[in-house]
C-alpha positions as CSV (number, residue, x, y, z in Angstrom):
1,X,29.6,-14.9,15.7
2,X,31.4,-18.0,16.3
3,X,30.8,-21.6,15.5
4,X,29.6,-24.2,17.9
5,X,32.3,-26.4,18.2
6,X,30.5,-29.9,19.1
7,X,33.0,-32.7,21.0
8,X,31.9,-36.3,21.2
9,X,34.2,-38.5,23.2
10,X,32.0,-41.2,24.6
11,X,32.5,-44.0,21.6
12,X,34.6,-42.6,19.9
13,X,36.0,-39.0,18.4
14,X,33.7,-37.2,16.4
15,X,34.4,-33.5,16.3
16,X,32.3,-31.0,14.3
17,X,32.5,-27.0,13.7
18,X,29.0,-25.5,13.1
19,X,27.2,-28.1,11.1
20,X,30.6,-29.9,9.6
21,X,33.1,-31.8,10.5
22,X,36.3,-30.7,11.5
23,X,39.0,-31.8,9.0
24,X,42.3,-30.4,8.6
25,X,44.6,-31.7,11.8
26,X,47.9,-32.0,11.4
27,X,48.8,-35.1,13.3
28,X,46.3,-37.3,15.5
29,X,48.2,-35.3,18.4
30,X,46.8,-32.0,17.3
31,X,43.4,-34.2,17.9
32,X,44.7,-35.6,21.3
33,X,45.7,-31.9,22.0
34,X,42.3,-30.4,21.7
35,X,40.7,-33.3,23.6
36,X,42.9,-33.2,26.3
37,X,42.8,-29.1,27.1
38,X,38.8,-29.7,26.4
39,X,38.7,-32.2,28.7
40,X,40.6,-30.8,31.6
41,X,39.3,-27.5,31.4
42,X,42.0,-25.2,32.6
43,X,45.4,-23.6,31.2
44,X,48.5,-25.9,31.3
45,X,52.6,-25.0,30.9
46,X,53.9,-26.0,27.2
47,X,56.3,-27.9,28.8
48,X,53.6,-30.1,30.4
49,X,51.7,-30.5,27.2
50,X,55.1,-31.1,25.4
51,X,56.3,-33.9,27.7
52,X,52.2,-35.1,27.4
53,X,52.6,-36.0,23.8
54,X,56.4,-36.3,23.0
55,X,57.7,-37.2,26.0
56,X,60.7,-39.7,24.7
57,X,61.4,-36.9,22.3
58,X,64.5,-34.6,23.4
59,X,63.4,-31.0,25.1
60,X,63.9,-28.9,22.2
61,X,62.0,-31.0,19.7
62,X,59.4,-31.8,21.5
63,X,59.1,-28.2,21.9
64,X,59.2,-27.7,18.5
65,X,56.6,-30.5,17.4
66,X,54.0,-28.7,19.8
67,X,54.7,-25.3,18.2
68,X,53.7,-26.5,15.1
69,X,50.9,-28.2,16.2
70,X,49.2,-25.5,17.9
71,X,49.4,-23.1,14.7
72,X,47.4,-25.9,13.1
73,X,45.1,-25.7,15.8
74,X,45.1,-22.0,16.1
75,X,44.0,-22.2,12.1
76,X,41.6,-24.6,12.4
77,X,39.5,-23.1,15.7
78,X,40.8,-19.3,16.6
79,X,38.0,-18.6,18.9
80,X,38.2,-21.7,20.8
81,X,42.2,-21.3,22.3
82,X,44.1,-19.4,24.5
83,X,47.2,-19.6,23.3
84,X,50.5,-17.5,25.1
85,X,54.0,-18.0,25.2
86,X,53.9,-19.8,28.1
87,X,50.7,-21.6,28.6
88,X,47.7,-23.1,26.3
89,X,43.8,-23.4,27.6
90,X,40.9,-24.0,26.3
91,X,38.4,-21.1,26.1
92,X,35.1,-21.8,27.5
93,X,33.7,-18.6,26.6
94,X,33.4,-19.6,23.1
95,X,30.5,-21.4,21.8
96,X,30.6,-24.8,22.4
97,X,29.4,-28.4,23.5
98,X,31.6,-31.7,25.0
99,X,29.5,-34.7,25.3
100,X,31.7,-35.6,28.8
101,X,30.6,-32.3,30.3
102,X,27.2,-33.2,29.9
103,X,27.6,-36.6,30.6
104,X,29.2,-35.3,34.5
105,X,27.0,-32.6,34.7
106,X,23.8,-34.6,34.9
107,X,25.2,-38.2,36.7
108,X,26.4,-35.5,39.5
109,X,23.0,-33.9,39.8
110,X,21.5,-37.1,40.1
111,X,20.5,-37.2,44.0
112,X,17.5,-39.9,43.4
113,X,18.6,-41.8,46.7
114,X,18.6,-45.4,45.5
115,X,22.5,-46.1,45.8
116,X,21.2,-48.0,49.4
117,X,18.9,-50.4,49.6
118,X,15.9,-49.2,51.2
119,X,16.7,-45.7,50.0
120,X,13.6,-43.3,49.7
121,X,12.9,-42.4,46.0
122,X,10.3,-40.0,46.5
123,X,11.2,-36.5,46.7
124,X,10.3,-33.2,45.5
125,X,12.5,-33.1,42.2
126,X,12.5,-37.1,41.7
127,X,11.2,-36.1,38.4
128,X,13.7,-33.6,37.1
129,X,16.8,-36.0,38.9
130,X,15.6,-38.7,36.8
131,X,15.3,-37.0,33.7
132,X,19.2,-36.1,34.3
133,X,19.8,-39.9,34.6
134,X,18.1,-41.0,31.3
135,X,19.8,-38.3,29.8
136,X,23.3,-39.4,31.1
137,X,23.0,-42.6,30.2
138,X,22.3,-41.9,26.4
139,X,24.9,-39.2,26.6
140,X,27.3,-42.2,27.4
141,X,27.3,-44.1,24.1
142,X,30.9,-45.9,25.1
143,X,33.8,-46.0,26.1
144,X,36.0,-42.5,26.5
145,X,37.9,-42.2,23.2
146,X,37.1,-46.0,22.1
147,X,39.0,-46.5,19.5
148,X,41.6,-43.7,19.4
149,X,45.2,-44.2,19.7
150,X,48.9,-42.4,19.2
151,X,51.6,-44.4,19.8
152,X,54.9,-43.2,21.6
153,X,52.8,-41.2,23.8
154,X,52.5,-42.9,27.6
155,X,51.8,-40.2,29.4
156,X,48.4,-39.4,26.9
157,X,47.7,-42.7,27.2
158,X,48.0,-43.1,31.0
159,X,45.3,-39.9,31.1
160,X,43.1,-41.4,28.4
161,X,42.5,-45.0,30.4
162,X,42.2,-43.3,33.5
163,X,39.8,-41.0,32.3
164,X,38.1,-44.3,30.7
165,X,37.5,-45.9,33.6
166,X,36.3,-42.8,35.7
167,X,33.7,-42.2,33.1
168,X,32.6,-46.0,32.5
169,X,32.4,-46.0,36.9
170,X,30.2,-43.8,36.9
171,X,28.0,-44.7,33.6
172,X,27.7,-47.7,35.7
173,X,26.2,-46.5,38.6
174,X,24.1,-44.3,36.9
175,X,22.5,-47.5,35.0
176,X,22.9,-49.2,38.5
177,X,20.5,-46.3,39.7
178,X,18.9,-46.6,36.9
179,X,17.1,-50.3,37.8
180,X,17.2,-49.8,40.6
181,X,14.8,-46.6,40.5
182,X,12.1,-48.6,38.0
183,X,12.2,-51.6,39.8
184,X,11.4,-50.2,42.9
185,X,8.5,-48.3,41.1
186,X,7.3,-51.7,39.7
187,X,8.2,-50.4,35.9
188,X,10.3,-53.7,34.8
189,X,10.4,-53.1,31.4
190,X,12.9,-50.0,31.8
191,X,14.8,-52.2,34.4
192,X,14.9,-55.0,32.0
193,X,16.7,-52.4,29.6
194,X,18.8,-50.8,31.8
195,X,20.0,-54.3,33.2
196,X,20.9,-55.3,29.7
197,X,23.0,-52.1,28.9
198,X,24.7,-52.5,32.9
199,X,26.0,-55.6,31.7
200,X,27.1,-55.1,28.6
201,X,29.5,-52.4,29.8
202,X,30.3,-54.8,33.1
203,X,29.6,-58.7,32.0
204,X,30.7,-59.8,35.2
205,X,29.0,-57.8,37.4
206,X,27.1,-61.1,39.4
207,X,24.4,-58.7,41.2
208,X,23.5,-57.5,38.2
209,X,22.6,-60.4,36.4
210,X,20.6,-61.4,39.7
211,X,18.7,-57.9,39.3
212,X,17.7,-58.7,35.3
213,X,17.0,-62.5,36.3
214,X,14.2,-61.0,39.2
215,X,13.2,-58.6,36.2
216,X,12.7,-61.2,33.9
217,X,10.3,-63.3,36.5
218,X,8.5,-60.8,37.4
219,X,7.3,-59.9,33.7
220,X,6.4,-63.7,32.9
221,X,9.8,-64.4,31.3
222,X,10.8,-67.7,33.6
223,X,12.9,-69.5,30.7
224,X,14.5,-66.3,30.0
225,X,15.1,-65.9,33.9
226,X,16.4,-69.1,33.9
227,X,18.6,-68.9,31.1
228,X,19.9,-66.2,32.1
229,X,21.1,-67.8,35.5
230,X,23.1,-70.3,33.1
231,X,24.8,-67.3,31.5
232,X,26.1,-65.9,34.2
233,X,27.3,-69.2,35.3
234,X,29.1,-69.9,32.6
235,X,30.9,-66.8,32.0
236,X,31.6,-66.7,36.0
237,X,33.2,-70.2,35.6
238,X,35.3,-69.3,32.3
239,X,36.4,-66.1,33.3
240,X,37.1,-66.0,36.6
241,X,37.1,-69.8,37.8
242,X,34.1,-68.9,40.2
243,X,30.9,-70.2,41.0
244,X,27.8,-67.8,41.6
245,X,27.4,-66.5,45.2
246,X,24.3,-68.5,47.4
247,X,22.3,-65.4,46.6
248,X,22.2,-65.7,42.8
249,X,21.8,-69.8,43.5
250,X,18.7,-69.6,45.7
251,X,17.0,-66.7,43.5
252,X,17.6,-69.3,40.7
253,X,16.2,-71.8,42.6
254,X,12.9,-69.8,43.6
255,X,12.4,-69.2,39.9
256,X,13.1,-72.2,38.8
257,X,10.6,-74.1,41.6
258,X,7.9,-71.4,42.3
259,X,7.1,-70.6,38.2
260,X,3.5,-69.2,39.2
261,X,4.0,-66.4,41.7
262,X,6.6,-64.6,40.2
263,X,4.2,-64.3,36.5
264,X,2.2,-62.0,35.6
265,X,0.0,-64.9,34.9
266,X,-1.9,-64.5,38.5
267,X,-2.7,-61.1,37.3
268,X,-4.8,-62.7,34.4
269,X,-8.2,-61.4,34.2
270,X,-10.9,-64.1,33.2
271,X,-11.4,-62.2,29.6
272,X,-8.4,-60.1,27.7
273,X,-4.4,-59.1,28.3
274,X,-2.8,-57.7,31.3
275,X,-3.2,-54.4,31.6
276,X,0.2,-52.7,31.8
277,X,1.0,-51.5,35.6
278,X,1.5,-47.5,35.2
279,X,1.0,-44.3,37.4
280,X,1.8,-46.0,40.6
281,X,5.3,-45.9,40.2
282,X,5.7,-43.8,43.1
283,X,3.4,-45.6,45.4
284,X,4.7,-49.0,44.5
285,X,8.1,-47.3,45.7
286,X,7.0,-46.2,48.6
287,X,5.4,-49.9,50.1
288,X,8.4,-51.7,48.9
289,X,10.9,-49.0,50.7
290,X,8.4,-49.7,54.0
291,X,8.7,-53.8,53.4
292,X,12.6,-53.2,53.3
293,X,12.3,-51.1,56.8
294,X,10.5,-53.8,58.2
295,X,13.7,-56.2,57.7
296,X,15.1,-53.1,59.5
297,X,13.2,-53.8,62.4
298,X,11.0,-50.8,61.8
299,X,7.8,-52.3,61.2
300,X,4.6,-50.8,59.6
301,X,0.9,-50.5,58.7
302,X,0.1,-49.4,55.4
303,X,-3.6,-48.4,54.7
304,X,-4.0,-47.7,50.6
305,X,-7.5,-46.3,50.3
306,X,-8.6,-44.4,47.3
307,X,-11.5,-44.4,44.7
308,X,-13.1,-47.9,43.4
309,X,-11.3,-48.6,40.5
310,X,-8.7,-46.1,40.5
311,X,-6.1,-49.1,40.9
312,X,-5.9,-50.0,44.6
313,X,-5.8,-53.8,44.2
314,X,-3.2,-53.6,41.5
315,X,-1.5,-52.0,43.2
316,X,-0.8,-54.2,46.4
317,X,-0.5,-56.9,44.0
318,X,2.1,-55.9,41.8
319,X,4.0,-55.0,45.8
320,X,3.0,-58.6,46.7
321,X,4.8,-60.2,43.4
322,X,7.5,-58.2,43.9
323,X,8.4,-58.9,47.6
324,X,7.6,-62.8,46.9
325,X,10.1,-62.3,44.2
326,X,12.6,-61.6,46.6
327,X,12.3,-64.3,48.7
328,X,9.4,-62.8,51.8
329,X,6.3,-64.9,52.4
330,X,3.3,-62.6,51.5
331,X,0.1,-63.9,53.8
332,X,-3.2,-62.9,51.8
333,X,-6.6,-62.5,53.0
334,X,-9.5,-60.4,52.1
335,X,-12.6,-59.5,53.7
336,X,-16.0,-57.0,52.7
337,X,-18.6,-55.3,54.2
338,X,-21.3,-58.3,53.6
339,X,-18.8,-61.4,54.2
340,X,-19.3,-64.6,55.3
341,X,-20.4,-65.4,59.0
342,X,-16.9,-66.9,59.8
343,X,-14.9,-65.3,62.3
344,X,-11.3,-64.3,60.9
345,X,-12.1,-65.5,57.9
346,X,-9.1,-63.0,56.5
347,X,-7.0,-64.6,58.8
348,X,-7.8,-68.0,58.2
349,X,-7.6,-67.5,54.5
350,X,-4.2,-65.4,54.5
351,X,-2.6,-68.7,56.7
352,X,-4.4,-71.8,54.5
353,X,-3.2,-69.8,51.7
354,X,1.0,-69.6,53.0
355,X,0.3,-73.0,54.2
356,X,-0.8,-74.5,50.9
357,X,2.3,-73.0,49.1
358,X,5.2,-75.0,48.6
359,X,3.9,-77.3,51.3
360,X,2.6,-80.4,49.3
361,X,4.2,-83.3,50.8
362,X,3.4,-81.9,54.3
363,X,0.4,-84.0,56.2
364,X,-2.6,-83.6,55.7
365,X,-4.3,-83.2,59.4
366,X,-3.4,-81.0,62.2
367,X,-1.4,-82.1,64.6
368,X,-2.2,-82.6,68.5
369,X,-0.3,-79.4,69.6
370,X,-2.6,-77.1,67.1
371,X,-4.7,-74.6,69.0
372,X,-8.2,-75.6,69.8
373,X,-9.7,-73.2,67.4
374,X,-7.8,-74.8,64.5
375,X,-8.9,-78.3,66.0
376,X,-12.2,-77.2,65.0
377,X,-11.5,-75.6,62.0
378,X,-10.3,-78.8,59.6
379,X,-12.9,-78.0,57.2
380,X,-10.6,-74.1,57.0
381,X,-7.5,-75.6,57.7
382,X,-6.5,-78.7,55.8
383,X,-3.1,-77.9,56.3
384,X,-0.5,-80.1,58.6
385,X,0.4,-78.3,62.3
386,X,3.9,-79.1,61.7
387,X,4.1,-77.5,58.7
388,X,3.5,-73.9,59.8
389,X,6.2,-71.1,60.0
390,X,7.1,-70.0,63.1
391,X,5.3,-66.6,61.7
392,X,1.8,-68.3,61.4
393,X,1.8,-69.7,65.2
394,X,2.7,-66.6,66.4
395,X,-0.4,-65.6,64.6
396,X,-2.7,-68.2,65.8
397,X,-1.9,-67.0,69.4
398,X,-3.9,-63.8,68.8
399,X,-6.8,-66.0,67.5
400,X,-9.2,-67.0,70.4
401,X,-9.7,-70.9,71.3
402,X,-13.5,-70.9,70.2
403,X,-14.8,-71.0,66.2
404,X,-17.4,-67.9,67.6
405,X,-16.0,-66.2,70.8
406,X,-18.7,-64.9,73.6
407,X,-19.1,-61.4,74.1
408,X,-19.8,-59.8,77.5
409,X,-23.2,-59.8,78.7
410,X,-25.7,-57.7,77.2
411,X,-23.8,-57.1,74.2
412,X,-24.4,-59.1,71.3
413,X,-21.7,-61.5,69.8
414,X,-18.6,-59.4,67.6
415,X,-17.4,-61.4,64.6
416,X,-14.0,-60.6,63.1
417,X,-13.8,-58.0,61.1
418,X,-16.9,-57.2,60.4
419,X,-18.8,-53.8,61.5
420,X,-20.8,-53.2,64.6
């Protein structure tokens, strides 16, 4: 039986037969050769592969140069060629394995859905789709043929760049993918990683230094957040003469003047570490691709119910950080079965809380146009009228003028959200 002949391309050339390597080529064009008709995958005319590799050569000794070097690789590989008098292929019906192959293979069966923002991640075979990705991207350990060169061959070397640049496109929107799918699923370590490997291949790619500067916040790294603003700065300025876009400045700027909410540090618990956020990914996915609908216009309600302690609070906070973290104002109130006796207390908490973020200089009692119920709510409410968002007074216009509304006769008083 024949030998596995192994190809790896991505980083380098590094062929091997069975469980050695390949020595013996002729020339670096007898390498070139075997790439190339490995590569491409189907027969091609002598004349073709004569004019590929000694093409300022005269006909006839070109000609005889390829001759030559395809008894060499005829020696070396017998099983692997299909050699005739007027065509050469490659013979995929012998044992073997190309790294690119592999590489295209799994990038193309990647159908994960996150090229869009907004795109729904969860499907059937998210798992086995992802899988492929990982795999690509360690497949793709550089550039095609990095480092490989024969000189006084353009057309070989036309190929070879295009075929680099094909291949790094497409290892970067598999890493692209990549962060984007973890993030999504709150997992911001892997994101962090994938980030780092995006822009090493692509330095100057600016929305991907804005995606690892959001990573970095939202895992408690602010100065590396920060610094990491600065970096893409400066290399945006040295390059290319160009400053970052207003969507890189004012994610900087949210870092850089809101250093709480974006930390894992509000996640604290009064006694130990932060317990690492896992087996939500999905769910996490799922709220934030309903929060990006809403900017849509296609506004929800989503109920998470589940289990005590199986992770439901976690959950909608890790959702919370990350939609702050992109610039949304999150309104937070809670209420329980055996609350207070205030009426919309939820609400009242969820506005005083927005209100008291960012908002120090504001003043410090409510104005004369303030609703009647907030009036009489300045104990609550210690929070300047002026100072709300439009969103909040279109809240306070569901919220009744009286701290305690009446009920209809001969039904007893209803209190916000609590049970009849």
């Amino acid at each position: 039986m024949a030998e596995v002949l192994r190809l790896k391309l991505l980083g380098g050339l590094h062929i091997t037969l069975g469980e050695a390597e390949l020595k013996g080529f002729v020339s670096r064009r007898a390498q070139a050769l075997l790439v190339y008709l490995a590569v491409t995958g189907r027969a091609h005319f002598r004349d073709a592969l004569a004019g590929l590799l000694w093409g300022e050569l005269p006909q006839r000794r070109a000609a005889g140069n390829l001759r030559v070097v395809l008894s060499n690789l005829r020696h070396l590989l017998p099983n692997h060629l299909t050699i005739t008098r007027q065509s050469v292929e490659f013979n995929r019906d012998a044992p073997y394995w190309l790294d690119v192959e592999e590489f295209e293979k799994r990038v193309r069966s990647e159908e994960l859905g996150v090229r869009g923002e907004g795109a729904q991640l969860v499907t059937p075979n998210s798992q086995l789709l992802t899988r492929n990705l990982h795999e690509a991207v360690e497949l793709y350990q550089g550039d095609f043929l990095e480092g490989f060169y024969i000189s006084k061959a353009p057309a070989f070397e036309e190929w070879m760049l295009l075929e680099q640049e094909r291949l790094r496109q497409m290892a970067l929107q598999a890493l692209h993918n990549l962060v984007q799918y973890h993030t999504l699923r709150g997992e911001y370590a892997a994101g962090i990683k994938y980030a780092t490997r995006l822009l090493a291949l692509d330095p100057w790619r600016e929305e991907a230094h804005r995606e690892l500067m959001l990573l970095l916040a939202l895992t408690g790294q602010r100065s590396a957040a920060l610094a990491q603003y600065e970096k893409c700065r400066h290399l945006l300025e040295t390059e290319l003469g160009l400053e970052p876009l207003e969507e890189t400045k004012a994610l900087y700027e949210r870092i850089r003047s809101t250093p709480s909410y974006h930390s894992v540090a509000s996640l604290r618990p009064a006694f130990g570490p932060v317990l690492p956020f896992v087996g939500r990914g999905e769910e996490h996915a799922v709220l934030v691709d309903w929060w990006k609908a809403t900017q849509q216009g296609e506004g929800r309600l989503a109920l998470v119910e589940g289990e005590a302690g199986v992770g439901k609070t976690r959950l909608v906070e890790e959702v919370a950080r990350y939609v702050r973290a992109r610039g949304a104002i999150v309104l937070e109130g809670h209420c329980y079965e055996f609350g207070g006796n205030l009426p919309y207390q939820p609400i009242a908490e969820a506005l005083r809380g927005c209100l008291s973020r960012g908002r120090e200089g504001s003043p410090s009692h409510p104005g004369s146009s303030a609703s009647p119920y907030f009036r009489t709510s300045t104990p609550l409410l210690r929070c300047g009228w002026r100072s709300y968002p439009s969103c909040c007074q279109s809240c306070v216009k569901c919220i009744p003028t009286s701290p305690n509304p009446s009920a209809p006769p001969g039904r007893p008083p209803v209190r916000g959200f609590s049970r009849p």
